[in-house]
C-alpha positions as CSV (number, residue, x, y, z in Angstrom):
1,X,-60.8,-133.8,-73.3
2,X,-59.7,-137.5,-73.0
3,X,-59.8,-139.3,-76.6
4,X,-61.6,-142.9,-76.0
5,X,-59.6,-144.8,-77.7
6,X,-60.6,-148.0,-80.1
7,X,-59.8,-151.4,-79.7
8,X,-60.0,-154.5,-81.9
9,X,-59.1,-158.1,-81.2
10,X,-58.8,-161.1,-82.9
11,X,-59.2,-164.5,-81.5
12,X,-58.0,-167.5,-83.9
13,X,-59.8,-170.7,-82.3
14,X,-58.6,-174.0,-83.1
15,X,-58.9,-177.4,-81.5
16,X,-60.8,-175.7,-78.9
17,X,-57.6,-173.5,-78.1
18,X,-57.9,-169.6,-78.5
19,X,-55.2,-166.9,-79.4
20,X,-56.3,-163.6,-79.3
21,X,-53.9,-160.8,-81.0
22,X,-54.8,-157.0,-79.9
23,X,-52.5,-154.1,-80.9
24,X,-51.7,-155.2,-84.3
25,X,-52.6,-153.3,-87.8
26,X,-56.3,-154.9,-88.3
27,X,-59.3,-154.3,-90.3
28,X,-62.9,-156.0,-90.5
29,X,-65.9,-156.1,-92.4
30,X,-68.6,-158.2,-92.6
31,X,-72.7,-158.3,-92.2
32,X,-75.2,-159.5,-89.9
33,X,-79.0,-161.0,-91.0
34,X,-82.0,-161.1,-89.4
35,X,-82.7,-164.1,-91.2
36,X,-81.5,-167.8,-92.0
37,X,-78.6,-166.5,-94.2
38,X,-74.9,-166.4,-92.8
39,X,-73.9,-163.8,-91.0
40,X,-70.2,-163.3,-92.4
41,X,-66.6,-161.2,-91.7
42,X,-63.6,-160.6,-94.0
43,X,-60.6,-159.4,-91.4
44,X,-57.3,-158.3,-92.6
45,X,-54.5,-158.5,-90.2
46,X,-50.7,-156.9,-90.4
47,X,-48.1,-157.5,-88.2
48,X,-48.2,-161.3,-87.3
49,X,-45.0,-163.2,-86.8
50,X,-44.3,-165.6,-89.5
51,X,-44.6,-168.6,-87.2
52,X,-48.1,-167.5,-86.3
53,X,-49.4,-166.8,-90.1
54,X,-47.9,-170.2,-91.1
55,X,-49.8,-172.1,-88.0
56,X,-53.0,-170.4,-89.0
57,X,-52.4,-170.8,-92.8
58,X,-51.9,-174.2,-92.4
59,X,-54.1,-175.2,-89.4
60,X,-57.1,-173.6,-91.6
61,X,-56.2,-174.9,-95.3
62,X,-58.8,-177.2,-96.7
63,X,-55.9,-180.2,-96.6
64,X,-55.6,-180.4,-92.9
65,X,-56.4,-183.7,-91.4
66,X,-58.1,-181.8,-88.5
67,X,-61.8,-181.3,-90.1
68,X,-62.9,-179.4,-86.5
69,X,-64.3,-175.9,-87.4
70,X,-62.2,-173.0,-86.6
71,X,-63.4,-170.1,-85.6
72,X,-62.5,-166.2,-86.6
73,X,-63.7,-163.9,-82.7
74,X,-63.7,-160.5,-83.3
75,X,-63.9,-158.1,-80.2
76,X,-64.1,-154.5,-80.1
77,X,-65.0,-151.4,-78.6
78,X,-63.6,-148.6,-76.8
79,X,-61.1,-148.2,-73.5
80,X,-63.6,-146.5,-71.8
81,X,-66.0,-149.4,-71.3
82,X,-64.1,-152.5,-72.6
83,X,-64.4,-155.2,-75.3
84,X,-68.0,-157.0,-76.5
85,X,-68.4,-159.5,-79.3
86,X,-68.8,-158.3,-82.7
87,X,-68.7,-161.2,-84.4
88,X,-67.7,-165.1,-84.5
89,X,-68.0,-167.7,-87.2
90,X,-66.0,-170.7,-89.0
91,X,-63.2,-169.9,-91.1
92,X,-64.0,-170.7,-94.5
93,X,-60.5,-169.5,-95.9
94,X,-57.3,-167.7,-95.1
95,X,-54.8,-165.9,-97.6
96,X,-51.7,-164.2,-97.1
97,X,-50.9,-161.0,-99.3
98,X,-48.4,-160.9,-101.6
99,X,-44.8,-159.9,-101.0
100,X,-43.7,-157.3,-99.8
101,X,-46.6,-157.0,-97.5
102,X,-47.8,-159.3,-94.6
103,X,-51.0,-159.1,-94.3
104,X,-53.2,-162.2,-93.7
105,X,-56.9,-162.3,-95.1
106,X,-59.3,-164.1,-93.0
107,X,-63.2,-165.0,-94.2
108,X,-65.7,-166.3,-91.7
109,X,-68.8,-167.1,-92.0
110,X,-71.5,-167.9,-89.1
111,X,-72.0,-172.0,-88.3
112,X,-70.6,-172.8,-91.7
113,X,-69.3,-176.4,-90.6
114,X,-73.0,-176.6,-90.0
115,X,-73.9,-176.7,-93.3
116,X,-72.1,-180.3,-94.0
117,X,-73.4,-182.1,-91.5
118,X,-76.7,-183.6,-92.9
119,X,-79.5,-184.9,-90.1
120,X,-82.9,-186.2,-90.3
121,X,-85.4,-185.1,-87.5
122,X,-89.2,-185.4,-87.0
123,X,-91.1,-183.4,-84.2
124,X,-94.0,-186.1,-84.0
125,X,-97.9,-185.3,-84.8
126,X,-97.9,-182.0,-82.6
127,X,-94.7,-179.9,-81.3
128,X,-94.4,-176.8,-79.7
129,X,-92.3,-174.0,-81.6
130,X,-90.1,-173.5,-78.4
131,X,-89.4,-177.3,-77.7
132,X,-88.4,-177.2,-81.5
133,X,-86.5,-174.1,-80.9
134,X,-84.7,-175.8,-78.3
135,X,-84.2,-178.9,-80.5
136,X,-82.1,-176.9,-83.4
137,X,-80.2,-174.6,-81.0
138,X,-78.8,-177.8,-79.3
139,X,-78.4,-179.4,-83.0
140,X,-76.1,-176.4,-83.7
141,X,-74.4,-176.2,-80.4
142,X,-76.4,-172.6,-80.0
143,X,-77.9,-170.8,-77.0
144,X,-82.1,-170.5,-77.7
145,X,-83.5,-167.1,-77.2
146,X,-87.0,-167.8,-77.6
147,X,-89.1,-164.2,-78.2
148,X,-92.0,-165.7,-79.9
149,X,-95.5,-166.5,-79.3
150,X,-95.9,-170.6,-78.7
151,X,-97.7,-172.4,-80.7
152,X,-98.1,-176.3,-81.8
153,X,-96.5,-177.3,-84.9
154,X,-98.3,-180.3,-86.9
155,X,-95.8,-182.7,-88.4
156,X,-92.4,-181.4,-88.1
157,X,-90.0,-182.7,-90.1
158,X,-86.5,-181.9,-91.4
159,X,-83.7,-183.9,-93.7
160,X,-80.6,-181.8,-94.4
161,X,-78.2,-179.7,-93.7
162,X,-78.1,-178.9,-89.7
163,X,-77.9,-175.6,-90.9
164,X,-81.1,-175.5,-92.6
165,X,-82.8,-176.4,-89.6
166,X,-83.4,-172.2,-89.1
167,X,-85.1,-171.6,-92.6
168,X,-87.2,-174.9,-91.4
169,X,-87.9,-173.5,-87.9
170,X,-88.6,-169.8,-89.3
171,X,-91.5,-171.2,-92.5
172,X,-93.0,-173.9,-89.8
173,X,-93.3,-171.2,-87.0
174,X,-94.3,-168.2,-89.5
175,X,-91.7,-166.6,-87.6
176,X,-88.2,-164.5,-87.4
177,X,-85.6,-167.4,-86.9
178,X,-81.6,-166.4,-87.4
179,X,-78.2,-166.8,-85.7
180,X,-76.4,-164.3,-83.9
181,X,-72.9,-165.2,-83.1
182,X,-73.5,-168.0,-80.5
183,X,-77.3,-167.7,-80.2
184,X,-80.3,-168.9,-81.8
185,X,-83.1,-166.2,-81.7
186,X,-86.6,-167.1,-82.7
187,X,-88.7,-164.2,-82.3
188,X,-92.2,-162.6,-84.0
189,X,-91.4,-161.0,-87.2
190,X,-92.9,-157.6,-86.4
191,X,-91.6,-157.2,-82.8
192,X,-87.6,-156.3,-82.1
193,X,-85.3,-158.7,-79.9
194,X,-86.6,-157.7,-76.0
195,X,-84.1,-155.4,-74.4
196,X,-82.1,-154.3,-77.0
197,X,-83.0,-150.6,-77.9
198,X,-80.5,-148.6,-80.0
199,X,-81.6,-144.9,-79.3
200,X,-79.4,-142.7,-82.6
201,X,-79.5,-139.2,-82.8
202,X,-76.7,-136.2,-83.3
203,X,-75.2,-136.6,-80.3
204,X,-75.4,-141.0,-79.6
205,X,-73.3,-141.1,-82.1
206,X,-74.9,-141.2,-85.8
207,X,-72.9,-140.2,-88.8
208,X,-74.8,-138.3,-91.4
209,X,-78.2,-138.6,-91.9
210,X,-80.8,-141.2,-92.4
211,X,-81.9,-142.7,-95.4
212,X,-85.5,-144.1,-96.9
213,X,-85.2,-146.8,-99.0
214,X,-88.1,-150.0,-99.8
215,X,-87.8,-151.1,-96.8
216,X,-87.6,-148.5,-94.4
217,X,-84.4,-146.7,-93.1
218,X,-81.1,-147.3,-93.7
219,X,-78.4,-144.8,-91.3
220,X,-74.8,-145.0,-90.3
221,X,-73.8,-144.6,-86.6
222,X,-70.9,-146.0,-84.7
223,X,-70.3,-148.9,-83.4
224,X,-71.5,-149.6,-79.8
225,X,-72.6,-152.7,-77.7
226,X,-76.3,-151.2,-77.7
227,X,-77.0,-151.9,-81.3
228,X,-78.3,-155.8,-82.4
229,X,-79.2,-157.0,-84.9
230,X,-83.1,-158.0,-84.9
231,X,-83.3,-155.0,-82.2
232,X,-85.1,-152.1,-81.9
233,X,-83.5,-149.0,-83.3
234,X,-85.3,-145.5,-82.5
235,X,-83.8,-142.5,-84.5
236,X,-84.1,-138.7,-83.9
237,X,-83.1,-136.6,-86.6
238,X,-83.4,-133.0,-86.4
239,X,-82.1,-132.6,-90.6
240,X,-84.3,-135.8,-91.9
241,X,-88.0,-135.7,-89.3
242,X,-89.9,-137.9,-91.3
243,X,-87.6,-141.1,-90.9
244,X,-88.3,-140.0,-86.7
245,X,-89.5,-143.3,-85.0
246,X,-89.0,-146.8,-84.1
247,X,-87.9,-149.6,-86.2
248,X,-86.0,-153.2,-86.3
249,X,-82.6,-153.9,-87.5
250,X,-83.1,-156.6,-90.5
251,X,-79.2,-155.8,-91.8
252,X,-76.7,-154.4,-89.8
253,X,-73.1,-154.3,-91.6
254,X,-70.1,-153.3,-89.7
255,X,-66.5,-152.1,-91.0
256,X,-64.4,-151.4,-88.4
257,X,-60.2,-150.6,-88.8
258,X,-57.3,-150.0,-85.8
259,X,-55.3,-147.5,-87.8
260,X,-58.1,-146.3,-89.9
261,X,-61.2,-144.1,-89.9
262,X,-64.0,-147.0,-89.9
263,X,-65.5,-147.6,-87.0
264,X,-69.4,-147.7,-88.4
265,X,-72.4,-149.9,-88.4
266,X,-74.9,-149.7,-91.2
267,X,-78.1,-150.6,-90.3
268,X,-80.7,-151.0,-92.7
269,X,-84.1,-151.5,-91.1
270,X,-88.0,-151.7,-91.1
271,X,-90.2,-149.3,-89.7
272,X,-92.8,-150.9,-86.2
């Protein structure tokens, strides 16, 4: 039996310019919301040449004359079947360990640079949701996946944070409004994101057994492309029967190492 091997990459984007680094020592964590609140990713990362950790220590320090957003990528997945986005997001710091290790401590958060630049908008007497959704995504610099049913909205209005724009667009729509990685997705609270179906059972690759909590279901399963967050998750357990069924992933944190066991989501979600 062949092993399928991991992989984990790191792209450092700056100025528009990306490095990726693959093969070093690298560990990430981090969570993803189906909701207005920052997705965010703490990776730790051995083995960098001293040249590169200065360029990025410096390059991302809050004292650079360069105030464009840079941008953690983290790619994973498996030889078998190649790399997919796992997460990307403004660096809000970087930290190097302390002697005699190397390691350099990235945090990321989703569209942060976002969050400083303040904008005043109106949408008029009567706006549709989508054109709205179509507004903010291009506000943010975002793709719009638009999942919801239309409807007009009376008044719009918004003076803020750009950010802020998609806990506006989510209480004016009555709707599920959030981020994911490069997209904005506004879809109907109690339906999952179309085409993304997440299918965990013994042998898909679940680890342990499900869990009920307040708001449904929270399990463990490794980390595949299938899984999204504000997708549909449909588990079969053969120890745990009465969590069988279909629900939608509201949290999904993932922790992920190269030289380490963790390679997990945790998805906690609501039942359909």
């Amino acid at each position: 039996m062949t092993l399928d091997l991991r992989r984990i990459r790191i792209g450092i984007e700056i100025s528009g310019q990306i490095n990726f680094y693959e093969g070093l020592r690298v560990r990430v964590a981090g969570v993803k919301y189906a909701s207005p609140v920052q997705n965010e990713c703490t990776a730790v990362i051995s083995g960098l040449s001293q040249e590169t950790r200065d360029y990025i220590l410096t390059e991302t320090s809050p004292f650079n004359d360069n105030r464009t957003p840079k941008r953690l990528i983290v790619d994973v997945g498996r030889v078998s079947y190649g790399l997919f986005r796992l997460f990307i997001g403004d660096i809000v710091s970087a930290e190097p360990s302390s002697p005699p290790d190397l390691d350099l401590t990235i945090k990321a958060k989703t569209e942060s640079a976002q969050a400083g630049n303040v904008i005043s908008t109106s949408g008029g007497p009567s706006t549709r949701l989508s054109a709205l959704t179509q507004r903010v995504a291009s506000d943010l610099g975002l793709a719009p996946i638009f999942q919801a049913q239309d409807k007009n909205i009376a008044n719009y209005t918004h003076t803020g944070s750009a950010l802020a724009q998609v806990q506006r667009l989510a209480s004016a729509g009555y709707v599920n409004a959030y981020i994911d990685d490069k997209s904005l997705i506004v879809k109907d609270n109690d339906n999952p994101l179309s085409g993304r179906l997440r299918i965990l059972n013994k042998d898909s690759g679940m680890v342990g057994i499900p869990k009920g909590d307040e708001s449904g279901v929270k399990v463990q399963f490794l980390i595949d492309p299938d899984a999204a967050i504000g997708g549909a998750l449909r588990i079969d357990s053969k120890l745990n029967k009465s969590l069988n069924g279909d629900y939608i992933i509201e949290q999904l944190a993932f922790e992920a190492a190269s030289h380490d066991v963790p390679f997990f989501y945790t998805a906690i979600a609501k039942r359909i």
